[in-house]
N, C-alpha and C positions, 0 to 999 in steps of 0.2 A: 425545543421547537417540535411541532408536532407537521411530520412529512411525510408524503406519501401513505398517510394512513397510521404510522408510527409515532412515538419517541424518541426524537434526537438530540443529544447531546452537543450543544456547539459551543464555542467559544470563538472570536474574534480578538489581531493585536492589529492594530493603528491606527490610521485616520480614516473614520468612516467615508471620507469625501475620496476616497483614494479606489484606483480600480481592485475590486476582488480577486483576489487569490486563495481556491480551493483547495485544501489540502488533504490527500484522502490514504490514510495510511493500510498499513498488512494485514497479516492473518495473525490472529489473538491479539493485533497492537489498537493498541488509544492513542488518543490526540497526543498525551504528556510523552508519547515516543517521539515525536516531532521534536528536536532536541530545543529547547525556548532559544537558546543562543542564537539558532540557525533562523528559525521565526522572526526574530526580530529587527536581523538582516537584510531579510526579505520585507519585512514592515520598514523599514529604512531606507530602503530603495525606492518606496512611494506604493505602497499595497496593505490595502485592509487585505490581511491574510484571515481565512475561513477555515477554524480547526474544527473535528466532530469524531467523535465514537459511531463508528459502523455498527448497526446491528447485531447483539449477540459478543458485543464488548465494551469495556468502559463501564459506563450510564448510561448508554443508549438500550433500547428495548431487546427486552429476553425472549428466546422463542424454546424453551425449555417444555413447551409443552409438544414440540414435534419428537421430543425423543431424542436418542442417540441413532446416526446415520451407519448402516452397515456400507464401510469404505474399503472393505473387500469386494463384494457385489460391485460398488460403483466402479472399479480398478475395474472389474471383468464385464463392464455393458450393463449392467442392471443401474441405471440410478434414480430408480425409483424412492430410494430414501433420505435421498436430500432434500430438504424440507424448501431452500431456497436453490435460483442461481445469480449469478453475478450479477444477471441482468437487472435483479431486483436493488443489491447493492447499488444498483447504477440509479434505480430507480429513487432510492433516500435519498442519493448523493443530490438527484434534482429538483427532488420535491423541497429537498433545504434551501436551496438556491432560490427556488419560486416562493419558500417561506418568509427568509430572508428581502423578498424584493428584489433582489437581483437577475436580473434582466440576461446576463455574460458573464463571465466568468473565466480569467485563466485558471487550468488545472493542473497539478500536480499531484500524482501519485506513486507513491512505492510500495514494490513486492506485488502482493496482492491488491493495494492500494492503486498500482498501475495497471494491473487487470482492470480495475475499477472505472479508472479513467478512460483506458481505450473503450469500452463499453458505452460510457457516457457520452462520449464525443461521438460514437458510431449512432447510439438511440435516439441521440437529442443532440445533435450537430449546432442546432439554435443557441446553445447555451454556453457553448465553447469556444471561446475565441484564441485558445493556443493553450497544445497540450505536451505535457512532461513526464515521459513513463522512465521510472527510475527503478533499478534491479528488479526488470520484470520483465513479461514474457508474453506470446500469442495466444497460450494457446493449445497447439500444436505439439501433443507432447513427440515428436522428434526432436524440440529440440528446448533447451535449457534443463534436462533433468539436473538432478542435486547430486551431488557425490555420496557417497555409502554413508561416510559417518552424518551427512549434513540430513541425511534422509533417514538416518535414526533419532537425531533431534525431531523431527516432526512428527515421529510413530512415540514416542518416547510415553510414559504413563503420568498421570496427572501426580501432581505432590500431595501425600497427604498431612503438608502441614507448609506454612511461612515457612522455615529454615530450610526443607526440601526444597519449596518453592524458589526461593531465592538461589540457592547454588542451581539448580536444573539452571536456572534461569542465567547465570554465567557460566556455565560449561557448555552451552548451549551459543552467547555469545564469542565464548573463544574459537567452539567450532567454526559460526559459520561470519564472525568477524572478519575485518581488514588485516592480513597479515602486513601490509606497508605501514598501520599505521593504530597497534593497539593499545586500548585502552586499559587506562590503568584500574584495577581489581577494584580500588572503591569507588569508584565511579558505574563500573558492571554493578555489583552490589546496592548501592543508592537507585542505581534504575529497575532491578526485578523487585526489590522491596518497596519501589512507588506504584510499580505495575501491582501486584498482588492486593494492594492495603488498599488500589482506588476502586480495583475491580480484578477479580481472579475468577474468569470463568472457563474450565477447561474445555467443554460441554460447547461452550459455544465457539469457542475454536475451532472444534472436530465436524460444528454444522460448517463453518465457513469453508475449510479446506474439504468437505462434501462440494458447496459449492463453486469450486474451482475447477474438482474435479469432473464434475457432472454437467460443468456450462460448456456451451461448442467453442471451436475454433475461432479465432474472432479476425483470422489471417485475410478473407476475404472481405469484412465489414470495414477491414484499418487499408484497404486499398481504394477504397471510398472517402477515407476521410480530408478534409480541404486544410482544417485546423493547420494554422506552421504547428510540427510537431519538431521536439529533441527527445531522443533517446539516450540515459544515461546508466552505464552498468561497467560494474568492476570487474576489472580481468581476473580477479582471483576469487571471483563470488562462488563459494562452493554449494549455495543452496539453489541460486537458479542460475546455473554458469551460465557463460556468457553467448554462447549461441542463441539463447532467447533474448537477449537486448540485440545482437545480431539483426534476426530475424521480425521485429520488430520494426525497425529502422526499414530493411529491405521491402514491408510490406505496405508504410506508410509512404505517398508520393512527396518527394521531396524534405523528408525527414531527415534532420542532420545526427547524426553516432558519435559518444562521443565516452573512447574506452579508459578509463583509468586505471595504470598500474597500480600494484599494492593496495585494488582497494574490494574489500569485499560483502558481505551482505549486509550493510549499515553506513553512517553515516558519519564517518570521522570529523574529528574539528577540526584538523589541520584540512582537509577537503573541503571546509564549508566556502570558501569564497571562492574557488572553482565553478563549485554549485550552484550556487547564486549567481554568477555573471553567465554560467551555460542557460539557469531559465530567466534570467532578466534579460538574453540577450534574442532568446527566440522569442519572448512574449515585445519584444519590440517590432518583429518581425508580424505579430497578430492586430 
């Protein structure tokens, strides 16, 4: 789909006649990280669910010509070398929706995926009819930093090869995985090996988390927002613990929190129909 000026990659599962559900995932993830089980779940429940590659992943559009971002400088006030900010993410996330036809939309986002979302609901309020930020954050770096090792997965050097690729890419899930509830090796294995072979761009992982870094506080934007919001994060999430779903919640008016043990930066199976009735139960509330 061509949005907001761009190429976007989208995919839809179930009855078109059915209300849209936006689903907008993390930093370096695609659509195929939305685990399809948990999609069709949610397509089950009565929702054209709306998948798509963010800019700078997937098959959605490259912006390789802005460069590599110096994420030092942006760490100390310089972020002149972020090519984007979230807010532009926010901006694809609606120029799809307007692409699509759709008029409203509930959304749902993780990680940085829920950056995404609070963004979108704050820019274009019109578009949103109930919003779901899942293991993510304000914002505000006082609160949800990553723990030491979770915060060396994200600094970590690009693979120079698939088999590199692949193990980073489960060493990386055990770090910042659900300790209540992990998954088995070849199932980690099957999903960096689908990530890499659909689309491996390191380059443009390092512009997005530019753009994380270099977008503002969105603390004061989510005290505006009307959307019914759920907030959902794992007590044990070592990449954006959990003071940022905290915070989150505290900032949006009448936003319901809702913490799970044993679960941390992903989406286990054994969690997914928790998941599913926390946002089936707020988007009835929308």
């Amino acid at each position: 789909m061509r949005a907001n000026g761009i190429d976007v990659w989208c995919e839809t599962v179930g009855d078109a006649g059915d209300p849209p559900l936006l689903m907008i995932m993390g930093l370096g993830a695609q659509l195929i990280d939305w685990p399809p089980g948990f999609v069709e779940m949610l397509a089950r429940r009565g929702f054209r669910v709306v998948l798509f590659d963010n800019r700078d992943s997937g098959l959605s559009a490259g912006f390789d010509e802005l460069g590599l971002p110096d994420v030092a400088a942006i760490f100390g006030g310089d972020p002149s070398s972020a090519g984007y900010l979230l807010s532009d993410l926010a901006g694809d996330a609606a120029g799809l929706l307007k692409a699509l036809g759709i008029e409203r939309a509930h959304v749902v986002g993780a990680s940085m995926g829920g950056m995404i979302a609070q963004q979108l609901t704050i820019d274009h309020p019109d578009l949103v009819a109930s919003l779901c930020s899942i293991m993510s954050t304000t914002g505000d770096r006082a609160v949800g930093h990553p723990t030491p090792d979770a915060a060396a997965v994200l600094m970590r050097a690009p693979a120079a090869s698939r088999d590199e690729a692949v193990a980073n890419g489960v060493r990386a899930a055990r770090v910042t995985g659900s300790p209540g509830y992990p998954a088995p090796l070849a199932e980690l294995e099957r999903r960096a090996a689908a990530k890499y072979d659909r689309g491996y761009r390191p380059a443009g992982t390092l512009r997005q988390y530019a753009a994380i870094l270099a977008s503002p506080d969105r603390t004061a934007g989510l005290r505006e927002v009307t959307a019914p919001t759920v907030v959902i994060h794992g007590a044990d999430d070592p990449l954006i613990t959990v003071s940022g779903g905290q915070a989150t919640a505290a900032a949006v008016p009448g936003a319901g929190l809702e913490i799970i043990a044993g679960m941390g930066h992903d989406l286990p199976v054994a969690l997914w129909p928790r998941l599913v009735d926390a946002i089936v139960a707020n988007i009835k509330r929308g």
